[in-house]
N, C-alpha and C positions, 0 to 999 in steps of 0.2 A: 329605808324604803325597800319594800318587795320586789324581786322581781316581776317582770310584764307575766301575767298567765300566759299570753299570747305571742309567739313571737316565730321568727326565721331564721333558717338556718342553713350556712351557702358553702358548700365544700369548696375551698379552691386546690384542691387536690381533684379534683372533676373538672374544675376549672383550668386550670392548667393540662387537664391532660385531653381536653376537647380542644384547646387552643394548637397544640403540637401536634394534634391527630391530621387539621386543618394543614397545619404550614408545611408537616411533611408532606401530605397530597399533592401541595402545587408547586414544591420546591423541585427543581431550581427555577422552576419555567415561570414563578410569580411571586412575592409576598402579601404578607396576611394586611388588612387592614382592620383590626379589630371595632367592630362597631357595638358602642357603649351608651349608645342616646337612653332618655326615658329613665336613668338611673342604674343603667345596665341590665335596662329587661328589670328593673322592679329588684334587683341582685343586689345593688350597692356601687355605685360608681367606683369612689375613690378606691377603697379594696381590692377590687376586679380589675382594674386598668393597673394599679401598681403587682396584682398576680402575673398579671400576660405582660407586665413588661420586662417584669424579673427573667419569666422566661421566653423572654426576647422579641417583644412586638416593637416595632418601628413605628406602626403606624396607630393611631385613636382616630374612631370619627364618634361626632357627637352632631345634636340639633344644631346647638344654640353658643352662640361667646362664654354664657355664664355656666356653661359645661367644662369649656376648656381653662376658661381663666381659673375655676375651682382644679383642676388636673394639673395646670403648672404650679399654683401655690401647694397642692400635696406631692410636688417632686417629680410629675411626669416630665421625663424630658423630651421621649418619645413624640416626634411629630403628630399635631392635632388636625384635623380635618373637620369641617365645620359646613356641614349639610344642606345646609338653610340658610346661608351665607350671613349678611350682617345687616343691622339695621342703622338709618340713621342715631348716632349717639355715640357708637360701639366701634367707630371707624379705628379711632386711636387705640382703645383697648386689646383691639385684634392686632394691630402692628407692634405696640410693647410686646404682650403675651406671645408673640411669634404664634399666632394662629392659621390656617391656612384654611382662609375663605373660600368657599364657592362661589361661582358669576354665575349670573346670565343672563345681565342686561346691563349696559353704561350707568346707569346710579350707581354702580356697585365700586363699577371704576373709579365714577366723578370721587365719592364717597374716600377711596383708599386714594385716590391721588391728594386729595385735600387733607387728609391725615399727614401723607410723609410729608410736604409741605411743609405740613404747623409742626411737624415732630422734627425737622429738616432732618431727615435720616437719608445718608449716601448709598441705599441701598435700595435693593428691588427688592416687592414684596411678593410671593408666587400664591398664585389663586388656581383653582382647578373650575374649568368650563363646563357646566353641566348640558348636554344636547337631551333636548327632547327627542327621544326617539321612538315615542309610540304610544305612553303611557298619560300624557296632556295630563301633567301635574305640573313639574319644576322643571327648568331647563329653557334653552334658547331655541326658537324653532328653527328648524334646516332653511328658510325663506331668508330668514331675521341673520343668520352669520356669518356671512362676509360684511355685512355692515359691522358687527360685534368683533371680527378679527381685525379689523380696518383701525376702531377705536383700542380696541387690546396695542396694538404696532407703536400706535400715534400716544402712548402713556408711556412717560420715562421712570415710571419707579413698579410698574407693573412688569412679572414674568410669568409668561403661562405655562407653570410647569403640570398641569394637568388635562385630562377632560375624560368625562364619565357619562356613564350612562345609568337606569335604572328596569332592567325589567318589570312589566306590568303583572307577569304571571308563569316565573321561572319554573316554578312544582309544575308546569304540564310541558312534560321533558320533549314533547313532539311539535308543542306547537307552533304553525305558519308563523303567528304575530310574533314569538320571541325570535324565530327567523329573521324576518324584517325588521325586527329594531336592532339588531347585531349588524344586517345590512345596512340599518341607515347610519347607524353606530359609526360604523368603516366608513361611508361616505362622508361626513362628518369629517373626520380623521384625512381624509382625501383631500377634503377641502381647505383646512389649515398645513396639509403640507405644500398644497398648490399657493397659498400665500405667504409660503414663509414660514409658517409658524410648528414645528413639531415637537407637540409637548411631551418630556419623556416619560410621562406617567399615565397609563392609559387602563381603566377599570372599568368594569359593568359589571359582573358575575358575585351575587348576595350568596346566601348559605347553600338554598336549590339551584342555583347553576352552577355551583361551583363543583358541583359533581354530576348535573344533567348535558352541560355545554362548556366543552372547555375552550371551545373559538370563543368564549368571552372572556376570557381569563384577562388576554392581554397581559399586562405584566403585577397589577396588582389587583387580589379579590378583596372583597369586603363582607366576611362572613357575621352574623348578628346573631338568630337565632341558634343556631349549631351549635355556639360556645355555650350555649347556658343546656343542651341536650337535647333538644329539640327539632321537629323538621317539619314543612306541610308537607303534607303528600304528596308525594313525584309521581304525577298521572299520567298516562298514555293518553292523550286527545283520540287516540284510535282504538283503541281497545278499552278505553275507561276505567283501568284497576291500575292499582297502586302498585309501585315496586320498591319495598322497603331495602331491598339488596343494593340498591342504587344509593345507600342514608350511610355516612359513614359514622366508625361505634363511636356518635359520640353519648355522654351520659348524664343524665340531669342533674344539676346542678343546687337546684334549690329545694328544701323541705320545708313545711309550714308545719307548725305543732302549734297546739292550746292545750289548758287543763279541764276540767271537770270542776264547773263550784258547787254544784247541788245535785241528788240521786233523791227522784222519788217514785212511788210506787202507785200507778193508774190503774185507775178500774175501768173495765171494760165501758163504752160507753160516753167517754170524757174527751172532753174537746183538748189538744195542745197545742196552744202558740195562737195566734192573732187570727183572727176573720174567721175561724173556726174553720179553718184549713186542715184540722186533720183532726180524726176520733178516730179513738181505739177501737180495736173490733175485740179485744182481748184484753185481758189484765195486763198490764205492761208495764216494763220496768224503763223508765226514765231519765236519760241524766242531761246536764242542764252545761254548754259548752259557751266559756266568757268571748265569740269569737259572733261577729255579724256581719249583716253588708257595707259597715263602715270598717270594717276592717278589710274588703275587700272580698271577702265570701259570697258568690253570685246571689242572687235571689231567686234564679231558676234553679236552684238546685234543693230548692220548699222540696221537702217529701217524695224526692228524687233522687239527692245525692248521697254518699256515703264515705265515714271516716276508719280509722283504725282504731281499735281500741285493744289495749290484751293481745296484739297481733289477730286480731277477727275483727272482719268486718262490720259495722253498727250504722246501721240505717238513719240518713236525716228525716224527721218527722214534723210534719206542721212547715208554717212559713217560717223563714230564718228571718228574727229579727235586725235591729241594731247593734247589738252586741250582745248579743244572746242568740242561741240553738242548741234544739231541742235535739236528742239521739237517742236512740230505741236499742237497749243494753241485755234486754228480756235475753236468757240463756244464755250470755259472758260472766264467767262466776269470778268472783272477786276485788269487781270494780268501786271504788271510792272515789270520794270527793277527794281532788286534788293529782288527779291518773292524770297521766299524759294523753294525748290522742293526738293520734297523726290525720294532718288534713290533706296533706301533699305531702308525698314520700315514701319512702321502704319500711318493712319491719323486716323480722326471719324469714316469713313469707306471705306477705301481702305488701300489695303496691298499689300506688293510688298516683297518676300524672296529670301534669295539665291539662293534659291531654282527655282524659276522664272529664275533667270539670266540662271542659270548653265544648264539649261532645252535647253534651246535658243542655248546655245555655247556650248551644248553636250559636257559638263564636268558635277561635282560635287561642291556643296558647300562647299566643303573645298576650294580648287584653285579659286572660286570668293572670301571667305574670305580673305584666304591667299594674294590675290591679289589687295587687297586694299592699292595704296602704303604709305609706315610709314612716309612720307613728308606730309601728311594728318594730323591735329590736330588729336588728340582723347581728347574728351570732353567725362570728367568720369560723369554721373547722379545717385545718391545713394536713 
């Protein structure tokens, strides 16, 4: 069998050195938690967690159980962090696998007390407390926690070795709101030490805090998007411009390549691609890219976006099919069926980021990551 035309390609050599760019920043005053949900940003889970842990992550956070329980069957030993906490079913699985749930509400308790129970294990099992501090997604409200500290005390196989937080909108490096939720953050942390309870691991600060606000740090960050090269924009709420100088180097990680199966030659005039989304105004040279929006290729990027071809730029033309897209090659001499083309990535000089895409289809570069589908090889480069 052939290889895939289409496929990805994830330097852990980039990876690894976005990861140390990170831990040297906040060392000694914090460590890394590397966060690898979503398949690691669309990268490759198992690969990327066993790169950062070679070079020394402690920590994994993930969604979901079925994240971590696949991390310790591939040899991570490295402490798992589990975002989303657990569901009925998964109680047990998380206590074998040495998972380290999130709370933030008594089902969570009832749920892991009933586990060690049936599993009678003579130990505590440590979960990290998620406070809602402004963002009204996950987490325990400030109202709700001293009832939720009260039930944490009165569990004998429960230890609260954590509690976190989550900015709603770290990239805007002045704002009040991330102000306040760092404030309620600390009262939060007030609260459990007035009851007894002070858990020794305390986080808020994602990839933009952790170089916008370092009163979040506490003692461990959890950077996500960085590690793969990535930043949103770290914006002044007062002045409204971006400061890239505030992004540390880190360097993207992931390249997308396809080939070329067909080269044809349009006369001016001619419709290409579906809905009659695009005619030529000119004779034009055409080639025909195995790669669509099931492959994860936006569909805002119809007759908008642009690949590498030859190291020169080639314009997408027409609507981008299913697995097919259409490129405008007219004046790149030499191209055949079977050429490589960069969709995301470098050649000698031309570069094309997620960043480009996500601009075009007014989203972010996580959701083009993210959206590169896993029927796609990932070819590891070290």
């Amino acid at each position: 069998m052939q290889a895939c035309p289409s496929w990805v390609e994830v330097s852990l050599t980039a990876l690894r050195h976005n990861f140390r760019t990170v831990l040297d920043y906040v060392q000694p005053d914090a460590t890394v938690c590397a966060v690898v949900k979503s398949d690691a940003y669309g990268h490759g889970l198992l690969r990327c967690a066993l790169a950062m842990q070679e070079e020394g992550a402690k920590w994994f956070a993930v969604t979901r159980a079925d994240e971590g329980i696949e991390l310790r069957e591939a040899g991570i030993t490295a402490r798992i962090l589990l975002l989303e906490g657990l569901w009925r079913g998964e109680e047990e699985a998380v206590v074998e696998y040495e998972l380290t749930p999130t709370i933030w509400d008594w089902n969570h308790i009832e749920l892991l007390e009933n586990a060690a129970e049936r599993l009678k294990i003579n130990r505590r099992i440590p979960v990290h407390l998620k406070i809602n501090s402004g963002m009204n997604r996950l987490g325990v409200d400030m109202k709700d926690l001293n009832g939720l500290l009260e039930a944490i005390q009165s569990a004998p196989h429960i230890q609260l070795e954590g509690a976190f937080s989550h900015f709603a909108a770290s990239e805007m490096v002045d704002s009040p709101q991330g102000d306040k939720q760092v404030e309620r953050f600390q009262k939060a942390l007030n609260k459990m030490a007035a009851a007894g309870l002070q858990p020794p691991i305390r986080h808020m600060a994602n990839s933009a805090a952790i170089v916008s606000r370092s009163n979040s740090w506490f003692n461990l960050v959890r950077p996500g998007i960085s590690l793969f090269g990535y930043y949103l924009p770290l914006t002044s709420v007062v002045t409204g411009r971006a400061d890239q100088s505030l992004e540390l180097p880190v360097k993207p990680v992931l390249s997308w390549k396809t080939r070329i199966i067909q080269i044809r030659d349009v006369e001016a005039g001619q419709v290409v691609g579906y809905s009659s989304g695009y005619v030529t105004e000119f004779p034009t040279r055409v080639a025909v890219l195995t790669v669509g929006y099931s492959d994860g290729l936006n569909r805002q990027l119809s007759s908008r976006g642009r690949v590498i071809v030859h190291n020169d730029y080639a314009s997408i033309v027409g609507n981008i099919s299913m697995n097919l897209t259409a490129i405008d090659i007219t004046g790149i001499p030499g191209v055949e069926v079977g050429d490589e083309v960069t969709i995301i990535g470098e050649t000698a000089t031309r570069q094309i980021t997620a960043w480009e895409h996500a601009n075009l289809a007014s989203t972010i570069p996580y959701d083009i990551l993210c959206g590169i589908s896993s029927r796609l090889p990932r070819r590891y480069l070290k």
